[in-house]
Backbone of each chain as ProteinMPNN parsed JSONL, in Angstrom:
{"seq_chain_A": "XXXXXXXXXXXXXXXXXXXXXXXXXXXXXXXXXXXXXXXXXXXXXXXXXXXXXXXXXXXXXXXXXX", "coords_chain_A": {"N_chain_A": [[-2.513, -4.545, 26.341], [-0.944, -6.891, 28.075], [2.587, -8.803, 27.737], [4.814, -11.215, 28.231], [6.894, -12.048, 26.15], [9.107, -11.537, 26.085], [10.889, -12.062, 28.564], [10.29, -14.817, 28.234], [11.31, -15.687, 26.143], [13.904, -15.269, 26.671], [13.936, -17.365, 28.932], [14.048, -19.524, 27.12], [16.146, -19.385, 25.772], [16.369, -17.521, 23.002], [16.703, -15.751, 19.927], [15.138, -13.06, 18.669], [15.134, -12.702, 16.365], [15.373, -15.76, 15.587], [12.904, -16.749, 17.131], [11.288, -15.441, 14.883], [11.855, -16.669, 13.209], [11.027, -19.326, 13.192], [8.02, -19.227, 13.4], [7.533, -18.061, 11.124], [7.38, -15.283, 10.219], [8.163, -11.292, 10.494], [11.375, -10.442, 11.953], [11.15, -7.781, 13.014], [8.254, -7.768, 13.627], [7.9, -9.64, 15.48], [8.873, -7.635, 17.709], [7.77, -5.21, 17.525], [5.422, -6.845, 18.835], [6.287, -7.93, 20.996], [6.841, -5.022, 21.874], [4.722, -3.872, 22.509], [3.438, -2.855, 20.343], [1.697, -3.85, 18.489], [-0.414, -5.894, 18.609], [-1.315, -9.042, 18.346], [-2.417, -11.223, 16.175], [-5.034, -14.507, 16.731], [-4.393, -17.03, 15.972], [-1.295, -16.236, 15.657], [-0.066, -15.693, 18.067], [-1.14, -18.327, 19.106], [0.611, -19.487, 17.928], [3.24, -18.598, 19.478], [2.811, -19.388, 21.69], [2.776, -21.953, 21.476], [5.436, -22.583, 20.641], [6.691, -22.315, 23.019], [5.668, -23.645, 24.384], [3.378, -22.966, 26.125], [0.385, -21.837, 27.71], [-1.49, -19.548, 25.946], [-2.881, -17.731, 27.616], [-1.095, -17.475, 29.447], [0.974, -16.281, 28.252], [0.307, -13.947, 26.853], [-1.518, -11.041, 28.43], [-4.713, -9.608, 29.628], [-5.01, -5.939, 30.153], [-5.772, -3.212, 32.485], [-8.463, -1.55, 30.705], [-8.591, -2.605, 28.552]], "CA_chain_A": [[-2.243, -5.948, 26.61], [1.176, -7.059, 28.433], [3.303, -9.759, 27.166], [5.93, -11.943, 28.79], [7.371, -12.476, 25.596], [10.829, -11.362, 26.268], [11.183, -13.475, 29.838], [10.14, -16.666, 27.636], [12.407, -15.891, 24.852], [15.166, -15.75, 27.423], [14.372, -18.663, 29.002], [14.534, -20.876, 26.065], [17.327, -18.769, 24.726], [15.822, -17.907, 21.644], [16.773, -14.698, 19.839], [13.818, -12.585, 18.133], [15.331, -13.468, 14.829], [15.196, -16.897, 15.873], [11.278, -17.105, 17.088], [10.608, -15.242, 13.482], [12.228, -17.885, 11.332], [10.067, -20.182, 13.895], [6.716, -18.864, 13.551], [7.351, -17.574, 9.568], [6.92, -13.584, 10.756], [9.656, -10.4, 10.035], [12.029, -10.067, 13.356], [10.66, -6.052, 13.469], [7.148, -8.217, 13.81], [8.082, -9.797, 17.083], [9.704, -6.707, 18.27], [6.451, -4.813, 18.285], [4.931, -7.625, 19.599], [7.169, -7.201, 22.309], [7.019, -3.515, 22.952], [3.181, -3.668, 22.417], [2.703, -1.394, 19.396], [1.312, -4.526, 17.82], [-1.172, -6.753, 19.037], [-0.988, -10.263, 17.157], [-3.832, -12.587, 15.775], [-4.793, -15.341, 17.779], [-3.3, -17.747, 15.445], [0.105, -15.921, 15.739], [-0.562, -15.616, 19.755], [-1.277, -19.326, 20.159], [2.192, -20.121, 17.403], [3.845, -18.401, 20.222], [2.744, -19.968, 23.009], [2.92, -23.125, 21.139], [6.527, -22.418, 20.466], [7.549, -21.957, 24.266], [4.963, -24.639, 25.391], [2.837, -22.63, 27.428], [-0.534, -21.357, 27.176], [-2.029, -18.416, 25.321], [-3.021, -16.86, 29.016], [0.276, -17.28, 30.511], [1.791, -15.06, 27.272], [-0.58, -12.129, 27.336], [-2.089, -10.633, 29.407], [-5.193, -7.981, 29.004], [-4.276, -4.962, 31.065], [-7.103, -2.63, 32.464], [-8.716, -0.388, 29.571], [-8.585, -3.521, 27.1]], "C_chain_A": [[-0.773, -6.144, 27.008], [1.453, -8.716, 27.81], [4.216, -10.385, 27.856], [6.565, -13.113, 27.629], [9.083, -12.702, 25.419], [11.331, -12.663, 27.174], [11.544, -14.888, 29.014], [11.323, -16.808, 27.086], [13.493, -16.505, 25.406], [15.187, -16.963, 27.963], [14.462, -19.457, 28.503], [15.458, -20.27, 25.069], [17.263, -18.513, 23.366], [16.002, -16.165, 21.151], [15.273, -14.273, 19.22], [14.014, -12.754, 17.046], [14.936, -15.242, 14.913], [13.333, -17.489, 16.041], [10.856, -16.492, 15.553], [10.543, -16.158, 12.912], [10.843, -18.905, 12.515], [8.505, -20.222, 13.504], [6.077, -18.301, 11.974], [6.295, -15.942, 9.866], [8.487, -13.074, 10.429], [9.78, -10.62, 11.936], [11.172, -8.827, 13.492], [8.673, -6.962, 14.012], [7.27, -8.661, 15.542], [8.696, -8.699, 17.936], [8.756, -5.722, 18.569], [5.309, -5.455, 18.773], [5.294, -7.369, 20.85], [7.416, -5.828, 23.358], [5.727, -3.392, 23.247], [2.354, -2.599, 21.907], [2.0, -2.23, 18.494], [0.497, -5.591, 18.576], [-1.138, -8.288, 18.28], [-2.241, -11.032, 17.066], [-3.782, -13.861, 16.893], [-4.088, -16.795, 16.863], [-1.855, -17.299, 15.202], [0.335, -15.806, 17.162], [-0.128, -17.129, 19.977], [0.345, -20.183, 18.719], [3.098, -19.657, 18.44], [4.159, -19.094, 21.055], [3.072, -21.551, 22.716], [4.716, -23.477, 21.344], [7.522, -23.008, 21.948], [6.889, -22.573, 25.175], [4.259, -24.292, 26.222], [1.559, -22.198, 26.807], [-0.772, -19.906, 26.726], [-2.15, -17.17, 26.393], [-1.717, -16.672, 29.765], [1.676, -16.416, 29.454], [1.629, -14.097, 27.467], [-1.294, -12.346, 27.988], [-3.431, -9.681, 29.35], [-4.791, -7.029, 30.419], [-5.877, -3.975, 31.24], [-7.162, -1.862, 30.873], [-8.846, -0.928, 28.106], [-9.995, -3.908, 26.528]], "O_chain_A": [[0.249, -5.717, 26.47], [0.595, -9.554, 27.531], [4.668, -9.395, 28.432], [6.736, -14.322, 27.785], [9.86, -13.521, 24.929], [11.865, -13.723, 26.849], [12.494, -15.67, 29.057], [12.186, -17.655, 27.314], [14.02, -17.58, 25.117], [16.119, -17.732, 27.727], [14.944, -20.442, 29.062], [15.545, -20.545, 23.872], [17.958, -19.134, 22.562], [15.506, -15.316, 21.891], [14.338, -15.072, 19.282], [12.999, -13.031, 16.408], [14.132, -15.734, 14.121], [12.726, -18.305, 15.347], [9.993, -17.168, 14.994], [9.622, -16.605, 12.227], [9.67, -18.852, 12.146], [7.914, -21.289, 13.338], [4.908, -18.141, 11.624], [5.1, -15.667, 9.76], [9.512, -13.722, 10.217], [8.933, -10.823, 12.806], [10.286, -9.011, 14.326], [8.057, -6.363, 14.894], [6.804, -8.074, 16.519], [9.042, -9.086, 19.052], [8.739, -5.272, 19.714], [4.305, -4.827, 19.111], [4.683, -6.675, 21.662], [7.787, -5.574, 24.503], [5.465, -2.786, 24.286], [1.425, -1.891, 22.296], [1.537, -1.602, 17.542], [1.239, -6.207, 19.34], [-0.614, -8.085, 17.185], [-2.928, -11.359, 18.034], [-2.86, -14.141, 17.659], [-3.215, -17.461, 17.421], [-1.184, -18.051, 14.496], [1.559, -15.884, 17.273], [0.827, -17.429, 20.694], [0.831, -21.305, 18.86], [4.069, -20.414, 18.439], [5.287, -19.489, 21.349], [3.549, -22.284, 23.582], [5.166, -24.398, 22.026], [8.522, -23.724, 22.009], [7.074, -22.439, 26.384], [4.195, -24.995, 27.231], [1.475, -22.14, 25.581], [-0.085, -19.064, 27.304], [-1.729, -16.026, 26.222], [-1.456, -15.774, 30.565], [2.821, -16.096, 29.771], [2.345, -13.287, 28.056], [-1.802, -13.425, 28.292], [-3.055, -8.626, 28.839], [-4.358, -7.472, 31.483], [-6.817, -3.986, 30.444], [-6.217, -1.667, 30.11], [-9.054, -0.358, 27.034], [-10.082, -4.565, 25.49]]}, "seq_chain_B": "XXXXXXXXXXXXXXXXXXXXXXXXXXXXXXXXXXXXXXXXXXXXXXXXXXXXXXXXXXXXXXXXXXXXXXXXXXXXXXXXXXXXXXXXXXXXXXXXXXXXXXXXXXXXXXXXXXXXXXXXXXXXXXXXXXXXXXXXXXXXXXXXXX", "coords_chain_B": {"N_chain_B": [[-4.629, -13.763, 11.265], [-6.44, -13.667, 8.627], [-5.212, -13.492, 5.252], [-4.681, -11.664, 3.102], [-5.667, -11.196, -0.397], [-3.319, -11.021, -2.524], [-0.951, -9.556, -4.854], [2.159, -11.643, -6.511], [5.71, -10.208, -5.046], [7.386, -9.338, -6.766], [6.25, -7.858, -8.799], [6.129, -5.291, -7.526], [8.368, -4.435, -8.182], [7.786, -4.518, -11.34], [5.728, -2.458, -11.428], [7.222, -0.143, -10.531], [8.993, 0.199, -12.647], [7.005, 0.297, -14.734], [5.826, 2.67, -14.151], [7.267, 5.055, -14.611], [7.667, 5.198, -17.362], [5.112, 5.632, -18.279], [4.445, 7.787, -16.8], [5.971, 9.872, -17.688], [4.742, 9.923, -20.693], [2.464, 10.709, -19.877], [2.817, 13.199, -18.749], [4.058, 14.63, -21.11], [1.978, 14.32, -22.519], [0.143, 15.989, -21.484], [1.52, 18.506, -20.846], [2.498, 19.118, -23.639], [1.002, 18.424, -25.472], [1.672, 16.141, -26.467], [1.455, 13.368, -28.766], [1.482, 9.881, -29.815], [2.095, 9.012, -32.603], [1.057, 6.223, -34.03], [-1.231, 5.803, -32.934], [-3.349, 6.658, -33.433], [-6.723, 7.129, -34.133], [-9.038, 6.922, -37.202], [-12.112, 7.352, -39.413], [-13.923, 8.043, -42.052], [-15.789, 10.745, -42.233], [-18.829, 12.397, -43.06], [-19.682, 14.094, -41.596], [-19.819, 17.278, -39.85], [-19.231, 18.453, -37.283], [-16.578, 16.042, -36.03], [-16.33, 12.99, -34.927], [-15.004, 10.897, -35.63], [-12.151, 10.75, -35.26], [-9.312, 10.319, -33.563], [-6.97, 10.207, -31.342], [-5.501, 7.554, -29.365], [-3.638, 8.612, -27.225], [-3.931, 9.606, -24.878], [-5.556, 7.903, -23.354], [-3.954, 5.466, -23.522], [-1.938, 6.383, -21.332], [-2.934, 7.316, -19.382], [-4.3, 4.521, -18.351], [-2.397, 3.347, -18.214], [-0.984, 4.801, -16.202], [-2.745, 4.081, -13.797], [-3.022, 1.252, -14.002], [-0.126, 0.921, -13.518], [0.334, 2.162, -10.771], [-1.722, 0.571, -9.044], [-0.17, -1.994, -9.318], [2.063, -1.404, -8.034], [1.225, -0.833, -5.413], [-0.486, -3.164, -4.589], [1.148, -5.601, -4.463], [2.837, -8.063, -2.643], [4.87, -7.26, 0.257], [8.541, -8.243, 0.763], [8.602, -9.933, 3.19], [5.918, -10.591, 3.875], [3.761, -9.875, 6.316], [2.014, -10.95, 9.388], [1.957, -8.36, 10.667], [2.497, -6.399, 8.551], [0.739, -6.186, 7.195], [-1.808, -5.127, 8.454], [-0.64, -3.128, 8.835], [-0.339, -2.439, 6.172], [-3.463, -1.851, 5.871], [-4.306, -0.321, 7.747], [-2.952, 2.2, 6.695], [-3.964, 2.345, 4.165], [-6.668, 3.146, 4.721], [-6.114, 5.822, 5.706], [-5.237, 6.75, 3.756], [-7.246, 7.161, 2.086], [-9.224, 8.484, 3.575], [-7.949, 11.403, 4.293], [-7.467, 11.777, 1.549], [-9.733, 12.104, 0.723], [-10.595, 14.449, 2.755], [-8.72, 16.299, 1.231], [-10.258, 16.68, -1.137], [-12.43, 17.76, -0.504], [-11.459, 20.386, 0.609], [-10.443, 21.317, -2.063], [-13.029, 21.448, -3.559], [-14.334, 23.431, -2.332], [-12.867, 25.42, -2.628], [-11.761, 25.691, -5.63], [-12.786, 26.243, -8.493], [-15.054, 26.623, -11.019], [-13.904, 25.445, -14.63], [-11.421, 24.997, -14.03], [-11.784, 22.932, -11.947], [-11.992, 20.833, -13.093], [-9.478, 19.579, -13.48], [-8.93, 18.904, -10.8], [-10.912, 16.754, -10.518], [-9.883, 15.625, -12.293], [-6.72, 14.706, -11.308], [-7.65, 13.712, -9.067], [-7.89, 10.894, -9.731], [-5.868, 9.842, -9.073], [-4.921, 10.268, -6.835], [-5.557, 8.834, -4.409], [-4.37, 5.979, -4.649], [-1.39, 7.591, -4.652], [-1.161, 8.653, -2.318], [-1.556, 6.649, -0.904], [0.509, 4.782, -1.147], [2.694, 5.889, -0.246], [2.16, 6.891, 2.215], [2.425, 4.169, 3.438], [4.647, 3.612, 2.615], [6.113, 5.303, 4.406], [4.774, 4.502, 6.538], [6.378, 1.832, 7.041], [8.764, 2.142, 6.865], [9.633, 3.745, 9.186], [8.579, 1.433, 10.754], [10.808, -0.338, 10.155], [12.803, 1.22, 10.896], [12.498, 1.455, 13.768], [13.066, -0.899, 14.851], [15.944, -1.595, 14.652]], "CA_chain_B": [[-5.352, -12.995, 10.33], [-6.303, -14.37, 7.269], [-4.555, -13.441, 4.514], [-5.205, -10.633, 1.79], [-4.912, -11.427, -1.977], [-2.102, -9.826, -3.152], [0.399, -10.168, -6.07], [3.76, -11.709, -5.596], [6.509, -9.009, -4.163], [7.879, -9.167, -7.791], [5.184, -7.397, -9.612], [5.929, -4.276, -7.336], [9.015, -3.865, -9.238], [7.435, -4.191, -12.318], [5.194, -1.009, -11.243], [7.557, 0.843, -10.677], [9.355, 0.259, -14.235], [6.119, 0.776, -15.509], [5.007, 3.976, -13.552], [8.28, 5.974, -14.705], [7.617, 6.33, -18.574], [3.665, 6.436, -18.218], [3.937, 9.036, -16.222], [6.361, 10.63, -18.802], [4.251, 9.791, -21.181], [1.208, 11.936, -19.223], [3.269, 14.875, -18.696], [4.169, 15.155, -22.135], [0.754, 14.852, -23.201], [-0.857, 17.386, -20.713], [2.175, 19.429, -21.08], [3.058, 19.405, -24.758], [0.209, 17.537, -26.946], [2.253, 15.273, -27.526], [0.9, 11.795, -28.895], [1.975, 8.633, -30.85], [1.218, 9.021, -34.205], [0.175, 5.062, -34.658], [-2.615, 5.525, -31.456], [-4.627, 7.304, -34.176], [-7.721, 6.019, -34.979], [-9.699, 7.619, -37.858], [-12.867, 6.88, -40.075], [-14.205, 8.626, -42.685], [-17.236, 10.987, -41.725], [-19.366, 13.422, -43.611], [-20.256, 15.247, -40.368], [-19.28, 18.634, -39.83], [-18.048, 17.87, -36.5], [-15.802, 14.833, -36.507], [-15.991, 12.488, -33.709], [-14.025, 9.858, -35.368], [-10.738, 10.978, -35.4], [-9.085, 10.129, -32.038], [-6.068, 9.539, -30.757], [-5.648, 6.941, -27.727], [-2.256, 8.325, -26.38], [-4.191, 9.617, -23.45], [-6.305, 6.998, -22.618], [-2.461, 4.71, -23.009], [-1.231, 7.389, -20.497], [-4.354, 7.778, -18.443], [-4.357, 3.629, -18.155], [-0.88, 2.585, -17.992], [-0.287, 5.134, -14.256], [-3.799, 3.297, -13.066], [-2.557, 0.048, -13.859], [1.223, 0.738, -12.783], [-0.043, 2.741, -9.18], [-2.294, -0.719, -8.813], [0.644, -2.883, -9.299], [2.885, -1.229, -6.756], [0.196, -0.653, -4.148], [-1.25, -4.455, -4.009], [2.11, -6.413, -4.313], [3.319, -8.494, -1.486], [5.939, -6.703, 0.246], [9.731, -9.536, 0.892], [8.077, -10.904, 4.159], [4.748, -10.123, 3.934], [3.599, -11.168, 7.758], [0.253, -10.268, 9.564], [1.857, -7.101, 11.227], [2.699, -5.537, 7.418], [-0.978, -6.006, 6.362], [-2.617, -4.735, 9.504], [-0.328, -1.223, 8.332], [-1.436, -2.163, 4.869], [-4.974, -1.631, 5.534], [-4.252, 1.471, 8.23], [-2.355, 3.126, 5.454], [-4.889, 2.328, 2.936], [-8.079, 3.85, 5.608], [-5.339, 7.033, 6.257], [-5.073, 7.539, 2.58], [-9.07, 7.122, 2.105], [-9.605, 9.813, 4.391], [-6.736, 12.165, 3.548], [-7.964, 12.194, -0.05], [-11.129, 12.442, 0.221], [-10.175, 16.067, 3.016], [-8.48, 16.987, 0.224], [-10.824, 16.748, -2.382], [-13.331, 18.884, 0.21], [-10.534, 21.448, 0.474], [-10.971, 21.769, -3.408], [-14.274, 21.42, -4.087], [-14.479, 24.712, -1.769], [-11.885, 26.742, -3.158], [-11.341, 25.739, -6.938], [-14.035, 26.705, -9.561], [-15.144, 26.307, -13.012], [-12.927, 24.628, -15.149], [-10.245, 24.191, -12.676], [-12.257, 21.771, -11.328], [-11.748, 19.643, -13.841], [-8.063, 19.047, -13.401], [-8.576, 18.714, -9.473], [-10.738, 15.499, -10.564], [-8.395, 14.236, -12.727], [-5.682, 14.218, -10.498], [-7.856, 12.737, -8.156], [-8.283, 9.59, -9.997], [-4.688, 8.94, -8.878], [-4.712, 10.713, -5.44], [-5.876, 7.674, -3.35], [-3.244, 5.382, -4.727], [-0.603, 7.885, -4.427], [-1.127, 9.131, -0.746], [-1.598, 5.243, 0.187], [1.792, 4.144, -1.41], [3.684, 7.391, 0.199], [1.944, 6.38, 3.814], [2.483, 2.545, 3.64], [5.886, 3.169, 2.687], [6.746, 5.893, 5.364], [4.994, 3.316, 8.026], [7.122, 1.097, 6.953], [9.826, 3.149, 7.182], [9.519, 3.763, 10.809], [8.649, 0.09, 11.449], [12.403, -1.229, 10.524], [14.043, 2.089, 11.662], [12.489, 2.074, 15.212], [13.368, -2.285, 14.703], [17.351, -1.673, 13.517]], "C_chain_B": [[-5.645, -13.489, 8.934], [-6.026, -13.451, 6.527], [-4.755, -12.942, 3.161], [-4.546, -11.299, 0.488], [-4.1, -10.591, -2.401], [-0.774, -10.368, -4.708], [1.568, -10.791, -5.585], [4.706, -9.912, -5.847], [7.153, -8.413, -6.262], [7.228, -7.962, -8.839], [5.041, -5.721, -8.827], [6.631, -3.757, -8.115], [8.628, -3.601, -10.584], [6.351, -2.788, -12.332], [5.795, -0.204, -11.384], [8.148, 1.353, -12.021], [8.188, 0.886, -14.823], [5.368, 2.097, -15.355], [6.05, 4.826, -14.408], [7.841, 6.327, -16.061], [5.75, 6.542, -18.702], [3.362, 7.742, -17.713], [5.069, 10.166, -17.273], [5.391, 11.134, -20.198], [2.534, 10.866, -21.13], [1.768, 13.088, -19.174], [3.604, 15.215, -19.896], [2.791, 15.189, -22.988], [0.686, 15.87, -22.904], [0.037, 18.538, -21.318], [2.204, 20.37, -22.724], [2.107, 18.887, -25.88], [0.879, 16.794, -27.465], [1.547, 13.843, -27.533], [1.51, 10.97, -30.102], [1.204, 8.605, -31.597], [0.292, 7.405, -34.587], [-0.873, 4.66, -33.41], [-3.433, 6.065, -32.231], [-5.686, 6.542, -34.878], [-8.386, 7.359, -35.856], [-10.629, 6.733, -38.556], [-13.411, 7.724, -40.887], [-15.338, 9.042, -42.214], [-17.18, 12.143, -42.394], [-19.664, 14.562, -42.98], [-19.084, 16.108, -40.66], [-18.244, 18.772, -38.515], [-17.539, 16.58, -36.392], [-15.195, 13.967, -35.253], [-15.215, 11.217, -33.798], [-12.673, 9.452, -35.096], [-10.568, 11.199, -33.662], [-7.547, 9.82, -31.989], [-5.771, 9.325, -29.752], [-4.364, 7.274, -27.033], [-2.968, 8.301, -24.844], [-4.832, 8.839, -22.938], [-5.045, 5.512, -22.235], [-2.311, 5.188, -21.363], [-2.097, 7.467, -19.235], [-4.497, 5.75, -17.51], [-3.096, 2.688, -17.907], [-0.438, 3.422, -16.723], [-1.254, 4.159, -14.102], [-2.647, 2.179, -12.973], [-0.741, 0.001, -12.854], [1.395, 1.113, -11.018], [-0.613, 1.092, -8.757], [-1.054, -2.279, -8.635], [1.39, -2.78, -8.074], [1.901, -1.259, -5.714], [-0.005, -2.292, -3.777], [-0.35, -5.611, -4.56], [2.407, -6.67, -3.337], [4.96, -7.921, -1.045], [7.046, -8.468, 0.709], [8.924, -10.303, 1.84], [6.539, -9.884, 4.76], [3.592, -10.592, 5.243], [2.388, -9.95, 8.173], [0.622, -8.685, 10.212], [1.967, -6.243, 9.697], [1.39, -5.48, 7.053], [-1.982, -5.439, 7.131], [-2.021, -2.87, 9.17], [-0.707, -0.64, 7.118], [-2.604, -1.637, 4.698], [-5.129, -0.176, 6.768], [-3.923, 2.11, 7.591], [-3.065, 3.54, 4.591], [-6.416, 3.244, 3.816], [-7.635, 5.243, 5.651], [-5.951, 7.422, 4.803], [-7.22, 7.823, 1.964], [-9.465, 8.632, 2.424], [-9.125, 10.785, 4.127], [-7.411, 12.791, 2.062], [-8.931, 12.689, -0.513], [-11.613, 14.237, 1.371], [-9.946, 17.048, 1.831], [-9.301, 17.577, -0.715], [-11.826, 17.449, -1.917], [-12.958, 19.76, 0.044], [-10.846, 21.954, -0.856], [-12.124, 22.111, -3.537], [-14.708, 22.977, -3.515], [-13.817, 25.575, -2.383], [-11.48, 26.263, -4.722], [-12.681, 25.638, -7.667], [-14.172, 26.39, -10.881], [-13.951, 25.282, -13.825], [-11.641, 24.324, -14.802], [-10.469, 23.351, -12.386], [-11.655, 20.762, -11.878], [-10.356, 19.187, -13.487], [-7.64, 18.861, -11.878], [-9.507, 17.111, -9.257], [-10.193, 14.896, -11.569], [-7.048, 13.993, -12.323], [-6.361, 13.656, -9.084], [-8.264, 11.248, -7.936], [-6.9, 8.915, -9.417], [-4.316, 8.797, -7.384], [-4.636, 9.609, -4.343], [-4.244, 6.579, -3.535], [-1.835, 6.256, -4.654], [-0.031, 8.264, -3.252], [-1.126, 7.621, -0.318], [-0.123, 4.785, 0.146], [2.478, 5.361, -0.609], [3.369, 6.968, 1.847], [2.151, 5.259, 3.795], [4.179, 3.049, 3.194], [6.702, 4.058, 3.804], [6.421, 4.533, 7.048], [6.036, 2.479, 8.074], [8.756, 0.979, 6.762], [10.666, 2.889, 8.209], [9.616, 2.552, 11.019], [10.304, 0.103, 11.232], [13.108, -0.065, 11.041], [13.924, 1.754, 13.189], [12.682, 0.242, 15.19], [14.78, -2.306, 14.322], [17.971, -3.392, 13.985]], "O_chain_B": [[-4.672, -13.643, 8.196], [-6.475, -12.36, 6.878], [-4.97, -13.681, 2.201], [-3.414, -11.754, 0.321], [-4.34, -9.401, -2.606], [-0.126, -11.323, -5.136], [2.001, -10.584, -4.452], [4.421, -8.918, -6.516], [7.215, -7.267, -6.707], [7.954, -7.294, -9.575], [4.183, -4.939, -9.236], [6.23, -2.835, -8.825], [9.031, -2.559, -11.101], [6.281, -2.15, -13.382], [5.456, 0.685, -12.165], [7.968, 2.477, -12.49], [8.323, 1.966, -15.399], [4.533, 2.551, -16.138], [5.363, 5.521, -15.157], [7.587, 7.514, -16.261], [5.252, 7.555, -19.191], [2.464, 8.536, -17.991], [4.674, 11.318, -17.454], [5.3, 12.279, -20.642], [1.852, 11.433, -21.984], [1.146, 14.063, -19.596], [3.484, 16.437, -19.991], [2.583, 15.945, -23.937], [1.008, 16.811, -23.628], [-0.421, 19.377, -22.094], [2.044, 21.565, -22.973], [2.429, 18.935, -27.067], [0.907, 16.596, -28.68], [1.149, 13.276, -26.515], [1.932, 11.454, -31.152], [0.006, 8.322, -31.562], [-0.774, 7.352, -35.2], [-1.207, 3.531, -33.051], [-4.569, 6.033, -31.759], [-5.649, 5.705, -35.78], [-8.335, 8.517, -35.441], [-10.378, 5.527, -38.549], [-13.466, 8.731, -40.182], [-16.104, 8.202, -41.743], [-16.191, 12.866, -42.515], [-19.864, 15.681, -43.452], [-18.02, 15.966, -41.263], [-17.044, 19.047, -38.516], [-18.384, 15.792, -36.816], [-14.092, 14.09, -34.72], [-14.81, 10.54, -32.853], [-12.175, 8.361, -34.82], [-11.229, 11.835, -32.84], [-7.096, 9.044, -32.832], [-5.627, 10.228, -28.927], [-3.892, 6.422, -26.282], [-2.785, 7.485, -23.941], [-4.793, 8.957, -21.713], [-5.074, 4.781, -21.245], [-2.538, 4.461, -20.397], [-1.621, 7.723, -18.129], [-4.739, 5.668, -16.305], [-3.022, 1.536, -17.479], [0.462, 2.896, -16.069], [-0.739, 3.052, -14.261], [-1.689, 2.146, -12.2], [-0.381, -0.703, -11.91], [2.195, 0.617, -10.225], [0.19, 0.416, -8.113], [-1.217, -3.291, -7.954], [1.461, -3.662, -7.218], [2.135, -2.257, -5.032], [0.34, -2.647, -2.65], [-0.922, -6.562, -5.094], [2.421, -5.69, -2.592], [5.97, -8.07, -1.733], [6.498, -9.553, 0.908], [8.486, -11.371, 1.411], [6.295, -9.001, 5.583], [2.756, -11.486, 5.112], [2.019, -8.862, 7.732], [-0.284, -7.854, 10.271], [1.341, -5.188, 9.789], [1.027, -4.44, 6.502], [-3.06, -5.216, 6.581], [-2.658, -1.818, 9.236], [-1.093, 0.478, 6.778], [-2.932, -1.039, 3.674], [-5.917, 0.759, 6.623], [-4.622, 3.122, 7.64], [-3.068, 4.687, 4.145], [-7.074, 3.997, 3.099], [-8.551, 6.065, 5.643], [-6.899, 8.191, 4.646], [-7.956, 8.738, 1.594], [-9.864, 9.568, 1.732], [-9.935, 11.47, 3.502], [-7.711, 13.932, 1.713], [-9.182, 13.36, -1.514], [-12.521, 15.003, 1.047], [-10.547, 18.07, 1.498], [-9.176, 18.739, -1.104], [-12.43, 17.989, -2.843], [-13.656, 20.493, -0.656], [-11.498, 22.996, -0.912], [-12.297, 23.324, -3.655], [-15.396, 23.68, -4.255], [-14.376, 26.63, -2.681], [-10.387, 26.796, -4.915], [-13.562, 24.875, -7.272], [-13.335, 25.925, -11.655], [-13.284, 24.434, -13.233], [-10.924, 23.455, -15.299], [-9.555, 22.527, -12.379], [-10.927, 19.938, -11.324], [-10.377, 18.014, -13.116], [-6.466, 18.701, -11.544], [-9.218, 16.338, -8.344], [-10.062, 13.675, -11.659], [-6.31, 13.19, -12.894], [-5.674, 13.231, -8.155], [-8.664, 10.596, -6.97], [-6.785, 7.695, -9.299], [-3.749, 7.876, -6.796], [-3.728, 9.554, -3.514], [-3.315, 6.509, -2.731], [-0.899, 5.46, -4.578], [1.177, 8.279, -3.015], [-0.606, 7.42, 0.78], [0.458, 4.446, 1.177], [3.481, 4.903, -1.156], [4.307, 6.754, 2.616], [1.923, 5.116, 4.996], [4.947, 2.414, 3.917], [7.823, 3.674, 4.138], [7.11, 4.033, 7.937], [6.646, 2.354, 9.135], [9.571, 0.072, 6.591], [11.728, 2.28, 8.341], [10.694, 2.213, 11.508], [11.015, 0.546, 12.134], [14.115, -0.334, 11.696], [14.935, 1.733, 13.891], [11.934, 0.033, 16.145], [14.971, -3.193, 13.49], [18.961, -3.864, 13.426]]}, "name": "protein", "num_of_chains": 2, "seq": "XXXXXXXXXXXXXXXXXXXXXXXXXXXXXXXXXXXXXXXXXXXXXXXXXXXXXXXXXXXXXXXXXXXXXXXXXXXXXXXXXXXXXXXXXXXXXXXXXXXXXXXXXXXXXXXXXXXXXXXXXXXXXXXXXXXXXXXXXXXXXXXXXXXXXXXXXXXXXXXXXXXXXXXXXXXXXXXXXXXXXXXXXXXXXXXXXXXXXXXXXXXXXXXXXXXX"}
């Protein structure tokens, strides 16, 4: 699954410590979110997207082989 | 993910306090016979053999690791978030498996009354291989996270 969690972050300037305290998750949590050694629930998925105002589909992505 | 029952984070520490002299407490049995004189139970019996006379150190010793392995294992770790419980329960499937190799490995190559002391260290095996893998994952997680 790909992510365009980083991009977002940046554009609402938001460190990865910062979306943790946000979302009540460890920083190392969003960080393999991010690299994609972690997949996330869809209630931690759509706190994301909620977060950065966008939808669930325009976060992740599935990638072939999913 | 919904959200495993677990102790608060506090109650790991108290495991571990409590693992250190139980498990003293076991090695000086096994090792040395040794037991607390006021764990003795007795009753008067006419029999020839004498099944009343007991003393509970080892069943203390035998029930105070359980309980103290159980404490540390199913305490909430500081920020207990859905990626720590998703390693919780891979850790806990690893050690499953793992233990129960092991205990094949034996069952093949240890005999007669050996046996015996390959299942009574395997009453602990599961909880000890799970806590040893859940804490190396978790290891890795914040190292390869600095």
């Amino acid at each position: 699954m790909k992510n365009k969690l980083k991009i977002q972050r940046a554009i609402h300037d938001l460190t990865q410590d910062d979306l943790a305290k946000r979302i009540s998750v460890s920083r190392q949590t969003i960080n393999t979110v991010e690299s994609g050694k972690y997949i996330p629930s869809t209630a931690l998925a759509l706190k994301m997207a909620k977060t950065f105002g966008i939808s669930v589909e325009e976060l992740f992505q599935l990638e072939e082989g999913d | 993910m919904k959200k495993l029952p677990l102790l608060p984070h506090i109650y790991q520490r108290v495991g571990f306090l409590l693992f250190i002299p139980f498990l003293l407490l076991s090695i000086s049995y096994a090792g040395w016979d040794y037991e607390i004189p006021w764990l003795s139970y007795s009753k008067p019996s006419q029999q020839l053999i004498d099944f009343n006379n007991h003393n509970f150190t080892d069943e203390l010793a035998l029930a105070g690791l359980i309980v103290s392995l159980l404490l540390i294992s199913f305490s909430k770790e500081k920020i207990e978030d859905e990626a720590i419980q998703f390693f919780r329960l891979a850790s806990l499937q690893w050690a499953v498996l793992v233990n129960y190799l092991i205990l094949i490995l034996c069952v093949m190559l240890v005999y007669g009354s050996g046996f015996l002391s390959v299942i009574l260290y395997n009453m602990f095996t599961v909880l000890v291989i799970f806590i040893v893998r859940f804490r190396f994952v978790l290891y890795q997680h914040n190292k390869s996270n600095p």
